[in-house]
N, C-alpha and C positions, 0 to 999 in steps of 0.2 A: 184598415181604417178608411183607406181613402174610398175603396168599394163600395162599404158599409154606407158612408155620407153620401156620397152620390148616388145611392139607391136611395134610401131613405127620404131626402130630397127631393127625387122624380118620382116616389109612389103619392108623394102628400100634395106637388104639384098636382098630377094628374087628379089624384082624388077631388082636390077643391073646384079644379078647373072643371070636371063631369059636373061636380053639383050643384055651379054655379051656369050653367049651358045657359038655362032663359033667363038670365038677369043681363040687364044694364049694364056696362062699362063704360070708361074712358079708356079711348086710345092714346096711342103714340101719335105726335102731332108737335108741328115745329111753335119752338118757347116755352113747352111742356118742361119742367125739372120734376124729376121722380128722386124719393130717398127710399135707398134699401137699407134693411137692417138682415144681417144674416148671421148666421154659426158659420165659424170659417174654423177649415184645416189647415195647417202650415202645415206642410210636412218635406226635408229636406233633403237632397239626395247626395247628400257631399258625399264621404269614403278615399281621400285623398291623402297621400300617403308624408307622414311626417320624416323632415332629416332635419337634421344637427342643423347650426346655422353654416356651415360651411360646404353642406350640400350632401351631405352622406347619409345614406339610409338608414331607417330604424328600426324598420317590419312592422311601425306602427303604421294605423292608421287614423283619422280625424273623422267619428262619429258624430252627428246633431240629430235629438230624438223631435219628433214632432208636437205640438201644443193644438190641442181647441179650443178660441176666445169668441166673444161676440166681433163682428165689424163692422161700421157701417160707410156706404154708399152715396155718394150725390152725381146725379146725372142730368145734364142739361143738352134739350135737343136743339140741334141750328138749325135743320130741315125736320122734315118726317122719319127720312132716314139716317141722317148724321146725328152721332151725341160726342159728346166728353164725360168722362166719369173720373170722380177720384174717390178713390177709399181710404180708410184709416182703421189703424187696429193699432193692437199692440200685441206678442206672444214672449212666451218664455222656452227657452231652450238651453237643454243639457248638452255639452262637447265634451265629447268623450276619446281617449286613447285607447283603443283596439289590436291586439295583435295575438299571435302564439300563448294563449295563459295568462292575458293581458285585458282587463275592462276598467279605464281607471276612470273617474269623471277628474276632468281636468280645469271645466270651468262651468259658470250659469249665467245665460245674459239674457236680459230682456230686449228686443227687437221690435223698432218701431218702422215698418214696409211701404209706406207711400206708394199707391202708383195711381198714376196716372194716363189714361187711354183713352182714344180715339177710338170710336164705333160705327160699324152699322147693322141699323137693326131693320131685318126680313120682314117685312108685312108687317107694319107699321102700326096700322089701322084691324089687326085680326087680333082674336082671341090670346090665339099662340104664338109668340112674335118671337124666333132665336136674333141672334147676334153675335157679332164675330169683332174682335177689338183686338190693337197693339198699341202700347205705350213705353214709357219708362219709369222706374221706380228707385228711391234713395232707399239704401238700407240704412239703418241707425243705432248701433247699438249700445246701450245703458243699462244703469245699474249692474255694472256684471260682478260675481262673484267668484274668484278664484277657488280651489279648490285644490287636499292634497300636495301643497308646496309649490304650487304654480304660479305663475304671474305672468297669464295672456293676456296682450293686447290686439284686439281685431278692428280690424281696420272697417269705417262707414265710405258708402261709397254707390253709384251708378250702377245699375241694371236695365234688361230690358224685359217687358213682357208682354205674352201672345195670350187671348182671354177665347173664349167662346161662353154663352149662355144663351138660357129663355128666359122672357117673363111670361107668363101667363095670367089674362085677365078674371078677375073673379068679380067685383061688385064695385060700381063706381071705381073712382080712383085706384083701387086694390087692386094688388096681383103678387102674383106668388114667384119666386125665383131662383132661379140654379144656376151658379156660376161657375168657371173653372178655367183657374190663370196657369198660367206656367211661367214663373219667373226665372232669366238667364243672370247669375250676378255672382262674383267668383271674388274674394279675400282672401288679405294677408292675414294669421294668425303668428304672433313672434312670441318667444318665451324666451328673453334675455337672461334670467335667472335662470334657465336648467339645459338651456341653451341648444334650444328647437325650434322650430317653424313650419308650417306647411301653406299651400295656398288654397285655399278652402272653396271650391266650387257647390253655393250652397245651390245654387238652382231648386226651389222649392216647387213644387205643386199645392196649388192655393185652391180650395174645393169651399165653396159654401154654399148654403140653401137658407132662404128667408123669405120677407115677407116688402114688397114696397109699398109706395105712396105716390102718386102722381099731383102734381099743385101748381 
């Protein structure tokens, strides 16, 4: 999936960006705010292993499948090449126990990911402008639904994240964009009722591709 989006992404970038060669632009330029709108993957790489609360193994392990939602972007420049950006989404994901003859879904929560970053962005002033960004992000999660006689509770909490992308210019203010976060953020999942826990290192890869706005 994550392939699939970041190709797709950089064929429709590049495409727009050839067929907009002799047009007009705005560039990147300092008090510039730009809003993306993009298709974003969450996709999370937990696999961490559940014990008892008292610390004993259980050859389980603690699965999260990944979701695609829309998200969007606001970015405000201080120089030509410094910005801030923060995003907003929301995604839904399955927690699943994994083991030996074992696929249970255990829980379903929806997850609200903030983050927030510091950028700079390479040629400002050109067509093709990449960018390299690190911030921090709250996980949040709600509405969650138990599942199968379970009753986890997962803990919201502090992360950090390293970004790279390009925007690419197309026509006036337009431009096309490809993003990709790598969020570092690790939680307690506890189930007092069946009496488990594990620490869940979701570390996500966050992939999206859209379209911005410059204003």
């Amino acid at each position: 999936m994550k392939t699939y989006a970041a190709v797709l992404a950089a064929g429709l970038a590049l495409g727009l960006a050839g067929a907009a060669s002799a047009q007009d632009f705005q560039p990147k330029a300092a008090g510039v705010k730009m809003i993306n709108v993009r298709v974003t993957d969450v996709d999370p790489e937990a696999g961490d292993p559940i014990t008892t609360l008292a610390g004993a193994a259980t050859g389980l392990t603690a699965e999260v499948d990944y979701d695609v939602m829309p998200t969007i972007g606001l970015t405000y420049f201080f120089t030509d090449n410094i910005a801030a950006e923060v995003i907003a989404g929301t995604t839904q994901h399955k927690v699943k126990a994994k083991g030996a003859g074992v696929d249970l879904e255990i829980h379903e929560t929806w997850v609200l990911p903030p983050v927030v970053s510091l950028q700079y962005h390479f040629a400002p002033a050109a067509k093709v402008s990449p960018y390299v960004g690190a911030g921090v992000n709250y996980m949040i999660f709600y509405s969650g639904e138990d599942k199968n006689g379970f009753d986890v509770d997962i803990d919201d909490g502090f992360g950090l994240a390293l970004q790279a992308g390009v925007d690419i210019a197309t026509q006036g203010p337009w431009s096309v964009n490809l993003d990709v976060k790598k969020v570092f953020f690790k939680t307690d999942a506890t189930d007092n009722t069946n009496g488990v826990k594990t620490k869940v290192s979701l570390d996500p890869w966050v992939i999206s591709g859209g379209f911005g706005y410059k204003f």
